[in-house]
N, C-alpha and C positions, 0 to 999 in steps of 0.2 A: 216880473221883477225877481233877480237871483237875491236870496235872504245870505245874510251877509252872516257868517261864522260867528260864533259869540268867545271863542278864542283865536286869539292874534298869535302868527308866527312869529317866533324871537326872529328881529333881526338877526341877519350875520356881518357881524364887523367888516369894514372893508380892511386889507392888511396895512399894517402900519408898521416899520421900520422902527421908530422907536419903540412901539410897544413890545415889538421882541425883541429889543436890543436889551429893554427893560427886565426881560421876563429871562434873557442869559444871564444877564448879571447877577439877578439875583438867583439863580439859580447857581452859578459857578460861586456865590459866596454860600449856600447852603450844602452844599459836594461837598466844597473846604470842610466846613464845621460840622457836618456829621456824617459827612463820608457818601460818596452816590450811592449806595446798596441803603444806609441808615436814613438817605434822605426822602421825603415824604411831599407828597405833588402840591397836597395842603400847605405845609410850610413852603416850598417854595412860592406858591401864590401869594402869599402871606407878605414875603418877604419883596415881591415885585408888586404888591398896592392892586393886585388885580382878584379876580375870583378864577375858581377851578375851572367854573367853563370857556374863560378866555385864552387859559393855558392852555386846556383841550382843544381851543381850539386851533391855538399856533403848533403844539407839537402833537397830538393826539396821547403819548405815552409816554413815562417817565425814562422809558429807556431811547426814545428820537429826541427827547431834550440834552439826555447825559450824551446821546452823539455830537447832538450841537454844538454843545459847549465844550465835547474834549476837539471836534473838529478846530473853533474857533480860534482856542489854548493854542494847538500844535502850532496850527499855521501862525503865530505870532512868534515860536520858536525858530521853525526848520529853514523855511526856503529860503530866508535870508541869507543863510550861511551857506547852503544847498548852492546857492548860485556864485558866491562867493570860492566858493573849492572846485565847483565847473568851471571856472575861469581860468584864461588863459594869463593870469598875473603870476609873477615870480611865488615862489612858494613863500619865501620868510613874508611877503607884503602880505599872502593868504592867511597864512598866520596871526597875523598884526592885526588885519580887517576881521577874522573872527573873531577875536579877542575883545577887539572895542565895540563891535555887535552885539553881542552876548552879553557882554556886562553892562552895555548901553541899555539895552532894551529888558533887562532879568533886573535891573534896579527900579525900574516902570513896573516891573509883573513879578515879583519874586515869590511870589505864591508856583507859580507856572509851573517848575522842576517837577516839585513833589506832589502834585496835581498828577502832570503828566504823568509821573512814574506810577503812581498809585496805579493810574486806570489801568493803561498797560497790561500791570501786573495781573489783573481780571479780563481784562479783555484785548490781546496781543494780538489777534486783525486787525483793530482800527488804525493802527499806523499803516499800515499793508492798505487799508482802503486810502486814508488819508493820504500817501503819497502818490498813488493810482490817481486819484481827482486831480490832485495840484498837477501831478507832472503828465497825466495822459497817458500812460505809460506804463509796461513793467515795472515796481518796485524794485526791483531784484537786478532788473539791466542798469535803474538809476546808478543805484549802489556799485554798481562795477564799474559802471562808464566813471565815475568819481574814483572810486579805488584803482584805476587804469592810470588817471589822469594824473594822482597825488603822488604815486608808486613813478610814474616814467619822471615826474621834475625831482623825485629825491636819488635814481639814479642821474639823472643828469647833476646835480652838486654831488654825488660824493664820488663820482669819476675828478667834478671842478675841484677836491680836496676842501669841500663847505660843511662839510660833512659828515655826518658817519654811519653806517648802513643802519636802517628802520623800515621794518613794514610800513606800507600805507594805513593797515589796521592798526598797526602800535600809533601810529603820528597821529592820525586821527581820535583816536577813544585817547588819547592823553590831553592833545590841544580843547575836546569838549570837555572833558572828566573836570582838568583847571576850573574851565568858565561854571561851569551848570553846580560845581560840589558846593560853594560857597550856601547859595540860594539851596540850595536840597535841603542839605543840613545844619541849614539857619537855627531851629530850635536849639540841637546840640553844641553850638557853637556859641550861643547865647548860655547857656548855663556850665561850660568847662569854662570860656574865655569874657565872658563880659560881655560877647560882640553883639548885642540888640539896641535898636532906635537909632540914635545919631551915631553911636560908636562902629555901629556895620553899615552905615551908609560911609564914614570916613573912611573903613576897612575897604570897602572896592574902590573907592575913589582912588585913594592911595595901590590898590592891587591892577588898577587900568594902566598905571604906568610901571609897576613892577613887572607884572604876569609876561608881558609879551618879548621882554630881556633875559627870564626866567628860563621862557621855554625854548630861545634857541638857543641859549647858550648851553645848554641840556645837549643839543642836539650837534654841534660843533665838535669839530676831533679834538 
């Protein structure tokens, strides 16, 4: 007869979908609040009702969890619009559709801007990976096959007199810069102008129908 171990191996969880949806969340709310570099695996366990070695077990390391969750971020920002400017729709309707994207979806998330920018700004691969996964593909050819695209339909209006000559890089970093500034610099925008809680939720409501009249009339001879 085999004599039976007097210590028992910890189970291993089976994976659970919520439990790491549980354990992003609270992680993307402790990034927020003291930064991914200040933040600490404890408090974030802390902060998703689990222990350290359940985290361990879903990300093994504090820095595949801060991947996670700037992966998670991005992709709730980019490929919507991404796909939206590869498209073969008129430019002003592209326009239009990114505008009420952006502000549709950054009134849901408006933490996300300055999230995303912060990481970035420490670690500018991850976008370059990040767009690699989503599109399969050179980041770098995405980016042109889109600056090709945006660049030939603003030659075709300002030959139609709709128009008046812009880079696809100007048109583009202008029409995101609109949508994304608001949300980035929510703090300061809250202590010059008033605009936090209900008064900056009325500020985009009201900027959804302004912004996208704004921008082409900018752009018109």
């Amino acid at each position: 007869m085999v004599k039976q171990s007097g210590k028992r191996r910890a189970a291993v969880p089976a994976p659970d979908g919520d439990t790491e949806r549980q354990i992003l969340d609270a992680a993307h709310r402790v990034f927020l609040r003291s930064g991914t570099a200040g933040a600490r695996t404890q408090e974030i366990a802390a902060e998703a009702g689990v222990n350290s070695a359940l985290l361990h077990y879903y990300f093994r390391t504090k820095e595949r969890l801060a991947a996670a969750v700037f992966h998670r971020a991005a992709s709730e920002l980019f490929p919507v619009v991404a796909g939206v400017l590869a498209s073969d729709a008129p430019l002003e309707e592209k326009a239009r559709k990114v505008i009420a994207v952006e502000l549709e979806r950054l009134s849901r998330t408006p933490y996300l801007p300055a999230y995303v920018i912060s990481e970035l700004a420490y670690h500018p691969d991850r976008f370059q990976q990040l767009l690699a996964a989503l599109t399969g593909g050179r980041p770098g050819a995405v980016g042109q096959a889109v600056l090709s695209k945006i660049q030939g339909q603003i030659r075709a209006e300002v030959r139609a007199g709709r128009m008046r000559p812009i880079s696809a890089e100007q048109f583009l970093v202008n029409l995101l810069s609109l949508c994304i500034f608001p949300f980035a610099a929510q703090p300061m925008l809250a202590a010059l102008l008033g605009l936090d809680g209900e008064r900056f939720s009325r500020f985009i409501h009201d900027r959804k129908r302004e912004l996208p009249e704004f921008f082409m009339k900018a752009l018109r001879p």
